[in-house]
C-alpha positions in Angstrom: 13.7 -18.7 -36.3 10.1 -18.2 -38.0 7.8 -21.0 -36.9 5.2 -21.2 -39.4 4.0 -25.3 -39.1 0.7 -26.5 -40.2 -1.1 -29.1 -39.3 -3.1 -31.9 -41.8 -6.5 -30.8 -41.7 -8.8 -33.6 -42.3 -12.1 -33.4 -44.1 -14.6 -36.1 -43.1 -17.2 -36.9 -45.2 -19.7 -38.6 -43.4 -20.5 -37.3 -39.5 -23.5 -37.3 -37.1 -24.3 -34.5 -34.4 -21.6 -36.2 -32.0 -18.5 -37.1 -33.8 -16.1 -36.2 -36.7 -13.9 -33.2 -36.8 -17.3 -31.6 -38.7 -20.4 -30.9 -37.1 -23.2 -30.7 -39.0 -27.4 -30.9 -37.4 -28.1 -33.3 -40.4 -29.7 -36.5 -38.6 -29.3 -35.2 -35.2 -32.4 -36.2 -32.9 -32.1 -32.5 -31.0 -31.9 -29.1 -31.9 -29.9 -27.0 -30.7 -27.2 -30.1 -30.9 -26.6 -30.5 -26.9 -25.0 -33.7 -27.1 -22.4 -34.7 -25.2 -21.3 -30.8 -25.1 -19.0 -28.8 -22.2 -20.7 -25.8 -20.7 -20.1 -23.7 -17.3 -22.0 -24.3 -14.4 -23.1 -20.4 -15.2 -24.8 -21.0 -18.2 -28.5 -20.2 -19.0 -30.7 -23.6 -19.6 -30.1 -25.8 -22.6 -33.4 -26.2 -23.4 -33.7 -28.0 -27.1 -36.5 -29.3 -28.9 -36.3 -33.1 -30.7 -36.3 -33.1 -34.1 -38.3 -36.5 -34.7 -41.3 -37.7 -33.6 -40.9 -38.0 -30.3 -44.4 -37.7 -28.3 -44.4 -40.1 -26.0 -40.6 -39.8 -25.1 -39.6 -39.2 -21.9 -36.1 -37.4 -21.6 -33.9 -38.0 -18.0 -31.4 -35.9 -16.5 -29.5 -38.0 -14.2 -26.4 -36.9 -11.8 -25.8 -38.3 -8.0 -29.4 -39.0 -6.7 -30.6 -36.3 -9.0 -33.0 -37.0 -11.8 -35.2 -34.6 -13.3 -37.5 -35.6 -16.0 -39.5 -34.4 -19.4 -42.2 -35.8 -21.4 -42.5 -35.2 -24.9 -40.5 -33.3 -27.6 -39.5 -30.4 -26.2 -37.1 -29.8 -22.6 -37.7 -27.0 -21.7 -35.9 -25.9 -17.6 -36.9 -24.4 -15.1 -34.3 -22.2 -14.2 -33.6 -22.6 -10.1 -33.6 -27.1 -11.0 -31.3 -26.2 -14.1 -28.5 -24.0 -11.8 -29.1 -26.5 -8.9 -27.9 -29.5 -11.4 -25.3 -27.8 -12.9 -23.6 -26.7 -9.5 -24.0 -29.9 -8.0 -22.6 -31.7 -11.1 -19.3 -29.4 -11.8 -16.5 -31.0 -12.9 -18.3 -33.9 -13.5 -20.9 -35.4 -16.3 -24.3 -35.2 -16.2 -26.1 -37.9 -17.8 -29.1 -37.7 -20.6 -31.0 -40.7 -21.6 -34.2 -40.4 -24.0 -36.6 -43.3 -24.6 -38.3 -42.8 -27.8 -36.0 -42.2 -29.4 -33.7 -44.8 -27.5 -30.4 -42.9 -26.8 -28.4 -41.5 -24.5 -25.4 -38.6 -24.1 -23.6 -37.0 -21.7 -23.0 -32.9 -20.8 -20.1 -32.3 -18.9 -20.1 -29.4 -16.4 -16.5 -27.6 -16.5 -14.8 -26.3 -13.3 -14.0 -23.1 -15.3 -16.6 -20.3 -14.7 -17.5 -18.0 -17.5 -17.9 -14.3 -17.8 -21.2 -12.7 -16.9 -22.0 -11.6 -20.6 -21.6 -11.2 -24.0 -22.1 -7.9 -26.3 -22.8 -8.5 -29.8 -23.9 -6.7 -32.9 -27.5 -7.7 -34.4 -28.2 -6.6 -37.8 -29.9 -8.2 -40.9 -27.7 -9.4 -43.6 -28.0 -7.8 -46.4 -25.0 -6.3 -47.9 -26.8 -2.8 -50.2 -28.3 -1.3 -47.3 -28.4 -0.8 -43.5 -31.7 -1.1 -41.3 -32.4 -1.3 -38.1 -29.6 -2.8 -36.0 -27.9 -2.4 -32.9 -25.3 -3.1 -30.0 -27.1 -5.9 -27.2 -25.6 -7.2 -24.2 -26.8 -10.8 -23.2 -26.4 -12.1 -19.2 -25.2 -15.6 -20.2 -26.8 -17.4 -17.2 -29.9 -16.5 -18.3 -32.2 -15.4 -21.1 -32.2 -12.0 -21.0 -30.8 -9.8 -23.4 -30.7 -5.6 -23.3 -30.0 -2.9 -25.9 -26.9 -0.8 -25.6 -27.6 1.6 -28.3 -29.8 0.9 -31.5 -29.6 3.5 -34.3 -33.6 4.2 -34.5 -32.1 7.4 -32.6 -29.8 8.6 -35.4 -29.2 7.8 -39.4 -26.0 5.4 -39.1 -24.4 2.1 -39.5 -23.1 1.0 -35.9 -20.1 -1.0 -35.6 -16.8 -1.8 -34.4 -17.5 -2.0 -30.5 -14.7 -3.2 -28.3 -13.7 -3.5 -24.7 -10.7 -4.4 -22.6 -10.5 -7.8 -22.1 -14.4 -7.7 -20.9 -14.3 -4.8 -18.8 -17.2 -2.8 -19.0 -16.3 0.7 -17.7 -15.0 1.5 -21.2 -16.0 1.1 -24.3 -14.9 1.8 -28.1 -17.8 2.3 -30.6 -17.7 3.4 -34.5 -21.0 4.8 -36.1 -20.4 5.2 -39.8 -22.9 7.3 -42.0 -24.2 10.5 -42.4 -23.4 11.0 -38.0 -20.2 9.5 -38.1 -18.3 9.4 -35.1 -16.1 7.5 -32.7 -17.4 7.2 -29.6 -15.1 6.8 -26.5 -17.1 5.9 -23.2 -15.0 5.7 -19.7 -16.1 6.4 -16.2 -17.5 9.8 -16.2 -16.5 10.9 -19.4 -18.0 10.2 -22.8 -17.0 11.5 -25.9 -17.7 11.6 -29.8 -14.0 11.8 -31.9 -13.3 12.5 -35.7 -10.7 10.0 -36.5 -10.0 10.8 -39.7 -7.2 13.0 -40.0 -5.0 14.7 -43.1 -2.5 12.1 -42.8 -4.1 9.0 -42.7 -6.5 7.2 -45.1 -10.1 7.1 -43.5 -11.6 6.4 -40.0 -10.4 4.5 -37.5 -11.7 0.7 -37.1 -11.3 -3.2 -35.7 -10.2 -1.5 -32.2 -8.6 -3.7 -29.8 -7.6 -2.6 -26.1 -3.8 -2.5 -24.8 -4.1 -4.3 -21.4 -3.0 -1.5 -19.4 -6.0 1.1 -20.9 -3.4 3.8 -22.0 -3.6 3.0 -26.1 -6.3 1.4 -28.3 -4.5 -0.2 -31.8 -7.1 0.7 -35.2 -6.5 0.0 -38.5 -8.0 2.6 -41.1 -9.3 1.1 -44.6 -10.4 1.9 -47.8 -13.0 -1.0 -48.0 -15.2 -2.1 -51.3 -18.0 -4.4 -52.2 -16.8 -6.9 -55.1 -19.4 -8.8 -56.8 -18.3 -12.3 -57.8 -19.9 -13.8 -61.2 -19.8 -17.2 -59.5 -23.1 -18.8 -58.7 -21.4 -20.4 -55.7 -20.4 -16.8 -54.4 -22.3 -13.7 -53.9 -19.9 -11.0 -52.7 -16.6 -10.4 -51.1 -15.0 -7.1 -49.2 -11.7 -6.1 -49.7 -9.8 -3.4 -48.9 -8.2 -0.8 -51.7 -5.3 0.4 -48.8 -5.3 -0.1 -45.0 -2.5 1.0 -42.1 -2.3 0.3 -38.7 -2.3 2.9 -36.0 -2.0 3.3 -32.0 -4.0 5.6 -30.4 -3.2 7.3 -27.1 -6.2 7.8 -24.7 -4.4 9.9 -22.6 -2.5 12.4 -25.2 -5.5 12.4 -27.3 -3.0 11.2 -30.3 -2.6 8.9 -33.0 0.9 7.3 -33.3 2.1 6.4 -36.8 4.8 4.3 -36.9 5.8 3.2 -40.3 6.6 -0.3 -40.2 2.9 -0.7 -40.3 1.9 1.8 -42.7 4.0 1.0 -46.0 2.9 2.0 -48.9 3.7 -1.5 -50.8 1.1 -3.8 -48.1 -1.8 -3.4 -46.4 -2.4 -3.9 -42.7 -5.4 -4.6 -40.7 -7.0 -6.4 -37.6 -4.0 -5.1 -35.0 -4.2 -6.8 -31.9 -2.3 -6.3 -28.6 -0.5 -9.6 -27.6 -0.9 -10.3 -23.4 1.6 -9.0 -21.6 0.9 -5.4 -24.7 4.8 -6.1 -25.3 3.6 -6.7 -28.7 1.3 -6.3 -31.6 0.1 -8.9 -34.1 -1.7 -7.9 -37.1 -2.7 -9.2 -40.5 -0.6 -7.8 -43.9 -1.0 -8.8 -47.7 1.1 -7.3 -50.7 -1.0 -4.7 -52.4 -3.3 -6.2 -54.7 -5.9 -4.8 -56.5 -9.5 -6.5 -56.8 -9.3 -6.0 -60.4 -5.9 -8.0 -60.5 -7.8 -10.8 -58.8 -9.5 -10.9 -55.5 -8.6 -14.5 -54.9 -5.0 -13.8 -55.4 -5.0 -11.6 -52.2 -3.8 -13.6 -49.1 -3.2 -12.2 -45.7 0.2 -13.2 -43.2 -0.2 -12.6 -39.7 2.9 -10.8 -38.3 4.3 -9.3 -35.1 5.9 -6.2 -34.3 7.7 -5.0 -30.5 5.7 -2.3 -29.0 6.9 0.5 -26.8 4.7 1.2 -24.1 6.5 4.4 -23.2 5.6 5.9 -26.4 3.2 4.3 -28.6 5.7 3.4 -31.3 5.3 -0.2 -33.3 8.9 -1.5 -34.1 10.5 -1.6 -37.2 11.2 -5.2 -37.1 8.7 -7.6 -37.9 8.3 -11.2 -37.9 5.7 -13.6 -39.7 4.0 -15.9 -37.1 1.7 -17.5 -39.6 2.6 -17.8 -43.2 -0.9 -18.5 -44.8 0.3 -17.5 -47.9 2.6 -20.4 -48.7 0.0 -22.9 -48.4 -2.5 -20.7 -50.4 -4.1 -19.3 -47.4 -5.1 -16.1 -45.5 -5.3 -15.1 -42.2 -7.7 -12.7 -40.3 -9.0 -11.9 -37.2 -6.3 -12.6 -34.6 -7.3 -12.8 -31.2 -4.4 -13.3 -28.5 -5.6 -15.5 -25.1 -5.3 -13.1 -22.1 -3.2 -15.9 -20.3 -0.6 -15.5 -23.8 -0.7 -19.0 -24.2 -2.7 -19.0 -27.4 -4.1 -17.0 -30.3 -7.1 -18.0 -32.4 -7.4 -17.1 -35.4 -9.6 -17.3 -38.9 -8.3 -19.2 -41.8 -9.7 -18.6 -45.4 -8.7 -19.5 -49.0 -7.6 -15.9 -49.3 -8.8 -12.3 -48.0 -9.9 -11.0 -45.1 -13.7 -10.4 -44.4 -13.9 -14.3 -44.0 -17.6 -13.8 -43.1 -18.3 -14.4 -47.0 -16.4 -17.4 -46.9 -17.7 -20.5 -46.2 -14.7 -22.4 -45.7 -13.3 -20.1 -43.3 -12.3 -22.1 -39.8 -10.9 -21.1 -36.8 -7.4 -22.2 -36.3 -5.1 -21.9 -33.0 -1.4 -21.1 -32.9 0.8 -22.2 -29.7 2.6 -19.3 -28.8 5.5 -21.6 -27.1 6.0 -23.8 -30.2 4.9 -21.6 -32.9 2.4 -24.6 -34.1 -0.9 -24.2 -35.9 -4.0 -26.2 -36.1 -6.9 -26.6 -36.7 -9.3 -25.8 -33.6 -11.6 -29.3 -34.4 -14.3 -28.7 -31.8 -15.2 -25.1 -33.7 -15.1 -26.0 -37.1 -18.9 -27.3 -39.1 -18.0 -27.3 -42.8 -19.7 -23.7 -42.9 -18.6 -20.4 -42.1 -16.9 -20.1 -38.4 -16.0 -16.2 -37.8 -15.1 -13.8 -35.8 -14.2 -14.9 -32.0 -12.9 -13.5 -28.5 -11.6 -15.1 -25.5 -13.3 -14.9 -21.8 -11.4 -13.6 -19.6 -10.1 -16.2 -18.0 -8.8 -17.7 -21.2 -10.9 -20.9 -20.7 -13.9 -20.1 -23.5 -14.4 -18.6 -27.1 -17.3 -17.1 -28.1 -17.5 -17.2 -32.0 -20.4 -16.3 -34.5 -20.5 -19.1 -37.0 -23.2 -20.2 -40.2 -23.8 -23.8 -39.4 -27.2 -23.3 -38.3 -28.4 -22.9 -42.1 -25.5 -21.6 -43.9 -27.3 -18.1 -44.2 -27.3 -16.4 -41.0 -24.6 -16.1 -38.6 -25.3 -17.5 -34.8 -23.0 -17.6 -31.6 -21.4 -20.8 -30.6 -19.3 -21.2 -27.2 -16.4 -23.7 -27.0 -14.3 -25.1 -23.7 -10.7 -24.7 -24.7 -8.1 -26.6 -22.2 -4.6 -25.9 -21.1 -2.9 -27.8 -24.0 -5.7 -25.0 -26.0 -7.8 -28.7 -27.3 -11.2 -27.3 -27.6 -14.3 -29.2 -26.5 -17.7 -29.8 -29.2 -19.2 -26.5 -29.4 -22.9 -25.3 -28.1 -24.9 -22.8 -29.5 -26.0 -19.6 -27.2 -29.1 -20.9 -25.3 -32.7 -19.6 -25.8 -36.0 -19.9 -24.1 -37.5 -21.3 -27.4 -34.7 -22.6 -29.6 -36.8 -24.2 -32.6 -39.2 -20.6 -32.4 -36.8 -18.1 -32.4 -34.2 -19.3 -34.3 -36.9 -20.3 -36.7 -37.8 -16.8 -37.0 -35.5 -14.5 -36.2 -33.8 -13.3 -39.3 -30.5 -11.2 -38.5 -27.3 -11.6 -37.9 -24.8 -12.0 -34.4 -21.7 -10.2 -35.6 -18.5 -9.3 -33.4 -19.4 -10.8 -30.1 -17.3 -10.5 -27.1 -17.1 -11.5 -23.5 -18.5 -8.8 -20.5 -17.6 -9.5 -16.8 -20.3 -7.5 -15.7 -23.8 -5.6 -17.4 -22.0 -2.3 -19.7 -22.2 1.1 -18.0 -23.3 3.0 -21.2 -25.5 6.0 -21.4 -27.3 5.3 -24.8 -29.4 8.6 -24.1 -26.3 10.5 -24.2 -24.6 9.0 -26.7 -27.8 9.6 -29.2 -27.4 12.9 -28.6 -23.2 13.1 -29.1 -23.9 11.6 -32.4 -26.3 13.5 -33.8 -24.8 16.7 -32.8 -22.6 18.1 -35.3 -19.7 18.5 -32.7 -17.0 16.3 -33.2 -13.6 16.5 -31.1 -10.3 15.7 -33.8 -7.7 13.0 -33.5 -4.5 14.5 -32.7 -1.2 13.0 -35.0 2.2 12.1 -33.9 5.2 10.4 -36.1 6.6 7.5 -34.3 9.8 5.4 -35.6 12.2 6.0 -38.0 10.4 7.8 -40.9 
């Protein structure tokens, strides 16, 4: 039986920096909001700046016979007292107390560790041209943040990164542009692939890993730039046709199966589920932005898949029906413990980055329930998202900052998958560089250790004009 059950959701008016289902930094006393938050006892210092006069104020870390103090309107750690706090005060709640002005919170230190890193794509966002922009990995329990490749080495737009389940040793990268290629990176071997091929409809993109390493899941689209006329709305993508495809690292093939590459819909965002018995992926009826781009709503549906041979079954079910309650679903991302999936939920289409009502929503994989995931969601845009590898935190790139530019947020999620107030990623100087750094996080993910990734090499794979093809294979009942 199809379980498709939503649950209320709840819009609250009127909320502070510490309560309602919204957050929102209007009249909170400290930025980044740090109140009464859930972090790991690996993450970098919360250092956060008040935003009222606070001169004389003296701010007080308190946990055990601990107490570590600040004057002024600014906390900034030192990073050996800040490690030393959290440690001692895991699985427990350290306590904040300000005087001037006269409040107090808590931070609660979680018992669940998180990953060494993230990698994330920075880029500026405009939407009619591409600059300078990059892949960066960033060691959470600190500040520091590295390139993994930037494209002032080659003319190209790079995207669509992706490992397995936040293991570095490979690596799935797309550069589109004049040097497009698909870059494949494993132990020892690196490699620049054509992926488009006769018999499908562009490039491969939106990789995701099958747990065991053997086959990565892409869809290919044929995207476009719509224009709204709505002063409220500047643009929206959406895709003219899209398919979903398995490719097979070992055989050097593409698998087509054609339950997931009808002619009538359009599928996109395929995502091995936990135990790779299964694929999820989003699917609309095909619609054409000149029929009405609001009219185009995405399900998310599953499909069996044979590990033997690559092949997506025929029979597929709908896990969330988004359509029926005027919705649309993208961006499915499966917890590695298959307990969960997270997903984004829009008023319709799929690049919900445009979309300032898109939330993240989580689906039980037991009960087939959905809900809203409250301690994401802002009132502004909450995105893209992956799981740590332990199952225990999302990373997710959201707009609440200032509603223009998209910043990472972090998020405790529990066994019953409730998910704690969210933090934003740490910096040295919050209020400075967030004040003044104008691009974009886009497509973060978890790392359990720094990427092993020869940027040098990979420069010079992409601007050669040496490009190894995509193999094709019919899978299924044609």
């Amino acid at each position: 039986m199809i379980k498709r059950i939503f649950a209320f959701l709840l819009v609250l008016s009127a909320v502070s920096c510490t309560g309602g289902l919204y957050q929102e930094y209007s009249g909170c006393i400290i930025y980044p909001d740090y109140m009464d938050v859930t972090v790991p006892s690996g993450i970098a210092p919360l250092n956060f700046d008040y935003t009222v006069p606070a001169e004389d104020n003296v701010t007080t870390f308190s946990f055990g016979d601990m107490q570590i103090r600040f004057k002024g309107s600014a906390v900034r750690w030192n990073a050996r007292k800040w490690r030393k706090l959290l440690q001692a005060a895991e699985g427990d709640d350290i306590q904040v107390t300000s005087t001037s002005p006269d409040t107090a919170w808590t931070i609660h230190v979680s018992e669940d560790d998180i990953d060494y890193g993230i990698a994330y794509r920075l880029l500026e966002p405009g939407y009619e041209v591409y600059s300078k922009m990059g892949i960066y990995e960033r060691e959470l329990s600190s500040f520091r943040q590295r390139a993994i490749l930037e494209n002032t080495e080659f003319n190209g737009c790079v995207n669509c990164h992706s490992v397995n389940r936040g293991d570095p040793s490979a690596l799935s990268l797309h550069i589109r542009g004049d040097h497009g290629a698909t870059i494949l990176a494993s132990p020892g071997k690196m490699e620049a692939y054509n992926t488009r091929t006769d018999t499908t409809k562009g490039f491969c993109v939106y990789p995701y890993w099958h747990p065991s390493g053997r086959y990565i899941a892409y869809s290919t689209n044929d995207t476009r730039q719509v224009y709204h006329s709505k002063p409220d709305k500047l643009i929206e993508v959406c895709d003219l046709s899209s398919d979903v495809l398995i490719y097979d690292v070992e055989a050097n093939e593409l698998k087509l199966s054609p339950s997931v590459r009808r002619t009538d819909r359009w599928e996109t965002f395929p995502v091995f589920s936990a135990d790779g018995a299964s694929v999820y992926f989003c699917s609309s009826a095909e619609h054409m932005p000149s029929d009405g781009v609001e009219d185009t709503r995405y399900n998310l549906y599953r499909a069996s898949f044979d590990v033997a041979t690559g092949a997506v079954g025929d029979s597929l079910e709908i896990v969330v029906d988004a359509e029926s309650v005027g919705k649309s679903v993208s961006f499915p991302r499966p917890s590695y413990d298959g307990r969960f999936l997270v997903y984004t939920l829009s008023d319709y289409g799929q690049f919900s980055i445009w979309h300032s009502e898109a939330d993240l929503w989580i689906l039980d994989l037991r009960t087939g329930e959905s809900r809203v995931l409250a301690g994401t969601v802002s009132g502004e845009t909450e995105s893209f998202h992956n799981w740590s590898s332990n199952s225990r935190w999302l990373v997710f790139s959201s707009r609440r900052d200032d509603g223009q530019f998209t910043r990472l947020y972090f998020s405790h999620v529990d066994e019953s998958g409730n998910a704690s107030k969210a933090f934003m990623l740490p910096q040295k100087d919050p209020s400075r560089y967030y004040g003044t750094f104008f691009m974009s996080y886009n497509v973060p993910d978890f790392l359990t250790a720094p990427l092993r990734f020869d940027n040098v090499k990979a420069s010079r794979l992409i601007n050669a004009p040496d490009r190894t093809q995509f193999g094709v294979k019919f899978t299924g009942n044609k």
